[in-house]
Phi, psi and omega in degrees: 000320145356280193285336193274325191314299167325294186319304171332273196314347175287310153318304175273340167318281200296001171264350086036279195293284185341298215273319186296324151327318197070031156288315163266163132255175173030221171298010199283173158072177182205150154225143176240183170188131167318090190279318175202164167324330189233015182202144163215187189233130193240141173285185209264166175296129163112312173350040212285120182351305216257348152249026164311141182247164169302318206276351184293327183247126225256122122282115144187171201291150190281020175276348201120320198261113168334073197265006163251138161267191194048003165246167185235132182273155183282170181322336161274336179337316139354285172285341196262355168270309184289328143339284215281348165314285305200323188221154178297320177356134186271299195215159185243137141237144149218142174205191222223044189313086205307315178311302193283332145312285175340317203285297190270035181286329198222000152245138161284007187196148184276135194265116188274082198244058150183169226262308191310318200300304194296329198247356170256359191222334179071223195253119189262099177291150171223153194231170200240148161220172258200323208234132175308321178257123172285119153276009190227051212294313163332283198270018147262321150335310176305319202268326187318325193280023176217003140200180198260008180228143183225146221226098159271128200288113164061047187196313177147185208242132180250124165236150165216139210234177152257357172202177170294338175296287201312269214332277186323339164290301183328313197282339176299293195319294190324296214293308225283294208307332174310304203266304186324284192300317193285334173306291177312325181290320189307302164347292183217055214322298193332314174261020192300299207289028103260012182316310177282327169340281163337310187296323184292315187325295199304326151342282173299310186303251148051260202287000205285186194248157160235000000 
């Protein structure tokens, strides 16, 4: 009872930091966190982040079964169960971080203008869903395997961490790296789309073996 108490009150900090963050508003976004191998606890449909109560969060099994009555887990549960089927990951966020919504509303990749951007986040895959609720649960899995922060196309971002720090830095770092590239296209638009390109070279130099 302890680890659910703790967990909780964790939980809420991080919907707290969000809103404060601007990364969520109003009702959006969701979080879980692994409570033991077999249960975890996610907030509730409806939720808003940034007021969450212990009653905003949902105990249940990663089977499925409901171990509160009267609550509703939110509508992702789906994706945040098969997360955690799927990966060692402690916690999951997702929210709606508006610059990095905006960026890949209209780029297909993230513009790597700075050396930290490269080495804290790599290549931030993004994938498309159809639907206010992801319905293709697959294919943010698909991409989760190859990073731990992933871009849903018009909709928001899935970080999955061993804790709430890490997971919520990723998405800061995305956003920052996000405002970084729109400031530079504003500077000198004619030349953005090759801006990283140099960087990459130095990059490649860099890492190269000698």
């Amino acid at each position: 009872m302890l680890k659910e108490r703790k967990l909780k009150e964790e939980i809420i900090r991080t919907g707290k930091k969000l809103t404060c963050l601007h990364l969520v508003t109003a009702r959006a976004g969701n979080l879980s966190a692994r409570l033991d191998k077999n249960n975890i606890l996610i907030t509730a449909t409806g939720a808003a982040l940034g007021n969450l109560s212990k009653a905003d969060i949902v105990k249940i099994s990663l089977s499925g079964c409901l171990l509160e009555k009267n609550k509703r887990p939110s509508s992702e549960l789906p994706l945040h169960s098969l997360i955690y089927h799927n990966f060692p990951a402690k916690v999951v966020i997702h929210c709606h971080p508006p610059l990095t919504n905006a960026y890949f509303s209209v780029y297909s990749s993230l513009k790597v203008l700075t050396f930290e951007t490269n080495f804290y986040l790599g290549d931030v895959p993004l994938v498309e869903q159809g639907t206010l609720t992801v319905t293709k649960p697959e294919v943010v899995i698909r991409a989760l395997r190859k990073n731990n922060l992933v871009v849903i196309k018009n909709h928001g971002v899935f970080s999955i961490a061993e804790n709430f720090g890490v997971s919520l830095e990723r998405i800061e770092i995305l956003e920052e790296a996000v405002r970084v590239a729109a400031v530079a296209r504003l500077f000198k638009k004619r030349v953005f789309d090759n801006l990283d390109k140099e960087l990459k070279k130095r990059l490649t130099r860099i890492n190269t073996p000698k």
